[in-house]
FIMAR-934463 format. One record per residue (C-alpha): x, y, z. Coordinates in pm, whole numbers, padded with zeros to 5 digits. Example, Ala and Ser with C-alpha at 12.3 -4.5 7.8 and 13.67 -1.06 7.14 Angstrom:
<fimis>
       xx       yy       zz
    01230   -00450    00780
    01367   -00106    00714
</fimis>
This chain:
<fimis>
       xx       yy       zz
    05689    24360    22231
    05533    24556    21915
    05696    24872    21805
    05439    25082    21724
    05618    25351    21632
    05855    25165    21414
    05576    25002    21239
    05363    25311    21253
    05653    25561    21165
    05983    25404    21091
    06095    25513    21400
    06481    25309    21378
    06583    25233    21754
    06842    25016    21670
    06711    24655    21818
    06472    24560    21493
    06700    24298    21347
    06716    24121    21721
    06311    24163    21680
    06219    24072    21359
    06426    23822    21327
    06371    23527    21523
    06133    23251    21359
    06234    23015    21069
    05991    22835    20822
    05753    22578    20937
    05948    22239    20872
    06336    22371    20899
    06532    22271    21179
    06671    22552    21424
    06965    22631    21644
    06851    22651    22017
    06706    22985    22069
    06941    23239    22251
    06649    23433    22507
    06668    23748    22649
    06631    23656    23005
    06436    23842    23217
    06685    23775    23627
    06481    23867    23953
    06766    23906    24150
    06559    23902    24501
    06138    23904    24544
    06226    24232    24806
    06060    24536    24709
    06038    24873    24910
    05664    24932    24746
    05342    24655    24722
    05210    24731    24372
    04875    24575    24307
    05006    24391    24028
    05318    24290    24061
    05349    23960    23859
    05654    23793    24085
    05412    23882    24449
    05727    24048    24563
    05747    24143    24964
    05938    24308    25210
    06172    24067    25247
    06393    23837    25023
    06292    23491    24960
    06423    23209    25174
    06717    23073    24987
    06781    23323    24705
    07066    23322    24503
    07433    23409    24665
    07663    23632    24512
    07876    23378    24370
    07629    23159    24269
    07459    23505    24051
    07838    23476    23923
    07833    23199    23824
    07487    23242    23614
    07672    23536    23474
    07932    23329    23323
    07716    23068    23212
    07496    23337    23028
    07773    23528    22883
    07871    23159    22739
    07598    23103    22628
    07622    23450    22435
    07214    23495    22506
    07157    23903    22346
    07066    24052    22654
    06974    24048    23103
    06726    24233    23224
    06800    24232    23598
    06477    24238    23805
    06312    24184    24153
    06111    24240    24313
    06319    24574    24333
    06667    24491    24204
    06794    24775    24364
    06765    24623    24707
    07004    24357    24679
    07331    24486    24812
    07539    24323    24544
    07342    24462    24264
    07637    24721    24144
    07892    24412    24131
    07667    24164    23979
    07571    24465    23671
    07957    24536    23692
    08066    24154    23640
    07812    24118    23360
    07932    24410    23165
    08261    24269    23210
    08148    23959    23071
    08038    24119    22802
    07670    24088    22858
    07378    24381    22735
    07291    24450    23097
    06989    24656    23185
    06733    24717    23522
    06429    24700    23604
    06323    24960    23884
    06089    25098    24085
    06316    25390    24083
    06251    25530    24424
    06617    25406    24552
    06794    25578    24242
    06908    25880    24466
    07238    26094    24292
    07457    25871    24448
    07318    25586    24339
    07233    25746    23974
    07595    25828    23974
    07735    25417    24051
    07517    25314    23763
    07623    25529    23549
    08001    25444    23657
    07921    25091    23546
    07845    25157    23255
    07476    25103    23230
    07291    25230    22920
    06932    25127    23009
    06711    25153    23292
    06309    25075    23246
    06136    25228    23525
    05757    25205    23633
    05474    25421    23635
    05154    25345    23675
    04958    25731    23605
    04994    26031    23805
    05116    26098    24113
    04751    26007    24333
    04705    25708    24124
    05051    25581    24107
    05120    25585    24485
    04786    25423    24547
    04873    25118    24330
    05275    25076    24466
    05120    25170    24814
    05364    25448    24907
    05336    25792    24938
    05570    25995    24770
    05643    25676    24537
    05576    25888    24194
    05792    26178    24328
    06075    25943    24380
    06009    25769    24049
    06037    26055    23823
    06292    26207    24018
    06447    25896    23961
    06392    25926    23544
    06575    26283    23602
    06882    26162    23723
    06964    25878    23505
    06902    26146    23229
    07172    26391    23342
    07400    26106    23370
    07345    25957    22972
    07122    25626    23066
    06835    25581    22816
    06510    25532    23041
    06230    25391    22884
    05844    25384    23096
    05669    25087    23171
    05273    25151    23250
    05066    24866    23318
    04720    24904    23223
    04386    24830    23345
    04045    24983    23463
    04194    25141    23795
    04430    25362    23587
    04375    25362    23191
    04190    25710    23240
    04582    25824    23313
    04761    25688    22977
    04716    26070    22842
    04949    26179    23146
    05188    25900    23084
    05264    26042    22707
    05308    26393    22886
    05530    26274    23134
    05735    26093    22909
    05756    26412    22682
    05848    26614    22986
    06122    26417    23067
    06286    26351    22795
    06192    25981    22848
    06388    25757    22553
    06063    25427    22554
    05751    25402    22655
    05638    24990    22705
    05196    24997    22751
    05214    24677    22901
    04861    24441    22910
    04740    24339    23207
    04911    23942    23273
    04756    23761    23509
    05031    23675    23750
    05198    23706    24067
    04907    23957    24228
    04791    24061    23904
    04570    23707    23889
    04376    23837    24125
    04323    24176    23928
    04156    23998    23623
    03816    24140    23736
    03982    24517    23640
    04121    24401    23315
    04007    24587    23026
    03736    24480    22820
    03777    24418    22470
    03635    24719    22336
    03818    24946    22624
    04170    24762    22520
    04085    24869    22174
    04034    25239    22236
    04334    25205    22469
    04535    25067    22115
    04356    25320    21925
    04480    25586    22121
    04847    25493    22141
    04865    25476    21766
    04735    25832    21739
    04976    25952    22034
    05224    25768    21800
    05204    25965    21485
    05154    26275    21650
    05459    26232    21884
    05607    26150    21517
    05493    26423    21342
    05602    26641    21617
    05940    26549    21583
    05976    26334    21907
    06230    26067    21882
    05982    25846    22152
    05936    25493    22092
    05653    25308    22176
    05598    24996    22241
    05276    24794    22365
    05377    24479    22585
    05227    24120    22618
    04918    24110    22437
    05019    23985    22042
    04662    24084    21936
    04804    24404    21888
    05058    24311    21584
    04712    24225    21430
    04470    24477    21543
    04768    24725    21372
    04775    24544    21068
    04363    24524    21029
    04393    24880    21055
    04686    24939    20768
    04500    24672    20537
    04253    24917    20519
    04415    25230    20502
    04764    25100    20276
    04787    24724    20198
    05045    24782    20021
    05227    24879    20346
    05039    24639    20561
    05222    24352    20390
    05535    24459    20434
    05474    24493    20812
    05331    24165    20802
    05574    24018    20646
    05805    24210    20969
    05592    24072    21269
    05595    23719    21077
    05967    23755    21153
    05913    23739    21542
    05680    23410    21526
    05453    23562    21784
    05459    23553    22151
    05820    23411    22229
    05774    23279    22609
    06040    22950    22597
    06189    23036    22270
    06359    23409    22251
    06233    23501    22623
    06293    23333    22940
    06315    23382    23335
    06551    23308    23607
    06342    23388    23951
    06536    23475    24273
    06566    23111    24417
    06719    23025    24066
    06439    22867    23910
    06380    22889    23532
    06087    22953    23395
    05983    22998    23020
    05889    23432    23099
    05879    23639    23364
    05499    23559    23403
    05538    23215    23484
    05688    23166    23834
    05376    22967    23933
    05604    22688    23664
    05930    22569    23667
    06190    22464    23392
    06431    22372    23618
    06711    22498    23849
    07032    22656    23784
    07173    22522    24097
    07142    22186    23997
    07202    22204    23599
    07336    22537    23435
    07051    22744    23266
    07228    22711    22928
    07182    22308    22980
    06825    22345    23065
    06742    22589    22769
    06912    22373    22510
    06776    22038    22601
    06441    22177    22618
    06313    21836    22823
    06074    21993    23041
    05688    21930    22862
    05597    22283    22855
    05955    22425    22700
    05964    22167    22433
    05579    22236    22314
    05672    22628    22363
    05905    22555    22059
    05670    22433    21867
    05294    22529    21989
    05090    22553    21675
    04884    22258    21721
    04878    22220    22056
    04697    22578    22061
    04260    22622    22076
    04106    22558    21717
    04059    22967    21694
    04411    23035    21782
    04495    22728    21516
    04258    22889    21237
    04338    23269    21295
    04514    23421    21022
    04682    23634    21223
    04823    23334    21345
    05237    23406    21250
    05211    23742    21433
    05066    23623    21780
    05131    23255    21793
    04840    23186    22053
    04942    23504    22269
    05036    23490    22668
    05015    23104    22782
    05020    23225    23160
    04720    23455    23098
    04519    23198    22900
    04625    22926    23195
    04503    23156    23467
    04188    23252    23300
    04097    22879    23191
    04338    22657    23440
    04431    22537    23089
    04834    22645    22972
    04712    22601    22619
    04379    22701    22648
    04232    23058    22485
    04379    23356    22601
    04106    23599    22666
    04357    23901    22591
    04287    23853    22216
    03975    24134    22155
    03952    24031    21807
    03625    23904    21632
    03563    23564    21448
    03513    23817    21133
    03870    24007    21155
    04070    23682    21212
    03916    23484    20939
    03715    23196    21128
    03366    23105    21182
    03182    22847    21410
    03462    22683    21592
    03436    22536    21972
    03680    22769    22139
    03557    23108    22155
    03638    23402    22383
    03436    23443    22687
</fimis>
């Protein structure tokens, strides 16, 4: 994730030494990573958005976790002291256990938070996650209310959603937007800033288009390069005026690390002085963090190295404990995750944006290319910006 508006603005949100502060030198040995795990609890979902990355359905998956085996995960997570869950789905909502499992990990002392559709947050429900103690809920919205029930396939769906947003309000949960973008709704992100205005909305997460789950088969509405860059553009105008309003929004844009260097292209030219401070910031992160600081437990238990990469598996908490698995590293891709640099194309490899992104979204360069570590095509930089000149791999 890049916080623009922390970067931008010096908006503080209170999570920028857990984001700033994950990579060590080149050469010095590190602990094992502690990742923010992404849990889909079930693949059942109520709605059948177009890009839903885990291909969720109707139904939960043959042989999903049981309540005390998602007990048992708890405890091994809350040993393993990993900074935060972000229970998921599918829609997490429709697994019956949900409020005992987010009650258990609070008790456990875990950062808990969910991941929702939203339309099943009613008052009563609103009013059991509150009662839990939850202090985060990201919810999804892809535009307005025509264009966001087309995608999720429901009518109704964006009435329930921000009615949804309302509630947890009243009751003191943070709510923070999640808006996928792409060519069937990018002419929307204006209404997105309103709505989150409106609504007193505490994030809003512009995610990139990854190409997983359904959204492979959505590559062919991805942005271009030069429509991702006015979509950037644009957020880091909404950013400083939301700032200069006053507006205590965050903003964050979501799995595409050619952003922490599209922003800094821009302050080089405007303050360098600032520009390498922030540098010197997003160097902190190491880039994208898939099998170091981020991973994913899918509903069958499964591990994978994010939440975009169900299509690969780490291993299986039923038969070792996820801490184990993490901490060995011994599956291929995990241990080259940890280490990636020159494993990644020659451009990725010569960029000198290259401690900011760290060769971007693996699963999106892997469905593009069929190679893992081949070129991710979500980097809309040129050869000129990122310092290289006549090399092999080149985007496109």
């Amino acid at each position: 994730m890049l916080s623009v508006s922390n970067l931008l603005c010096d908006v503080q949100a209170g999570n920028e030494k857990l984001r700033y502060g994950h990579r060590k030198p080149d050469g010095e040995s590190q602990a094992v990573p502690r990742p923010v795990v992404v849990w889909a609890l079930t693949k059942a979902c109520n709605l059948k958005c177009v890009h839903c990355y885990a291909s969720a359905s109707a139904e939960p998956a043959p042989g999903e976790l049981c309540h005390s085996e998602a007990l048992d995960v708890i405890d091994d997570l809350a040993r393993f002291k990993v900074p935060a869950v972000l229970m998921s789905g599918g829609e997490p909502l429709m697994r019956p256990d949900i409020i005992p499992l987010i009650r258990y990990a609070r008790y456990r002392g875990l950062a808990c938070t969910l991941s929702t559709n939203g339309t099943l947050i009613d008052d009563s429900m609103a009013d059991e996650l509150a009662h839990v103690g939850l202090k985060y809920v990201g919810l999804s919205l892809d535009g307005t209310a025509a264009t966001h029930d087309k995608l999720r396939g429901a009518k109704k769906a964006f009435e329930r959603s921000v009615a949804a947003i309302d509630r947890c309000v009243e009751r003191g949960i943070k709510v923070g937007v999640r808006f996928t973008a792409h060519a069937l709704n990018i002419d929307d992100i204006d209404s997105i800033f309103d709505i989150c205005a409106q609504h007193h909305v505490n994030r809003l997460c512009v995610y990139h288009l990854a190409y997983s789950g359904r959204g492979e088969g959505m590559q062919r509405v991805d942005l271009t390069p030069a429509q991702t860059r006015q979509m950037v553009d644009k957020i880091f105008a909404k950013c400083r005026e939301f700032h200069a309003a006053g507006h205590p929004l965050e903003i964050l844009t979501v799995d595409n690390h050619a952003d922490a260097a599209y922003l800094l292209l821009q302050m080089e030219r405007t303050d360098p002085q600032r520009a390498a401070s922030v540098h010197e910031r997003l160097a902190g992160t190491g880039g994208n963090r898939s099998g170091c600081n981020i991973a994913a437990i899918d509903p069958v238990g499964n591990v994978h190295y994010d939440q975009f990469s169900w299509h690969y598996s780490c291993g299986n908490v039923r038969e070792e404990a996820f801490s184990s698995i993490w901490s060995s590293a011994r599956d291929e891709r995990l241990a080259i995750l940890r280490n990636r640099r020159n494993y990644l194309p020659d451009r990725c490899q010569h960029c000198r944006f290259l401690d900011v992104c760290n060769g971007n979204l693996r699963t999106r360069a892997e469905a593009a290319t069929g190679d893992w570590l081949g070129f991710d095509p979500g980097c809309y930089l040129t050869d000129e910006e990122i310092g290289v000149k006549h090399l092999a791999c080149l985007p496109g």
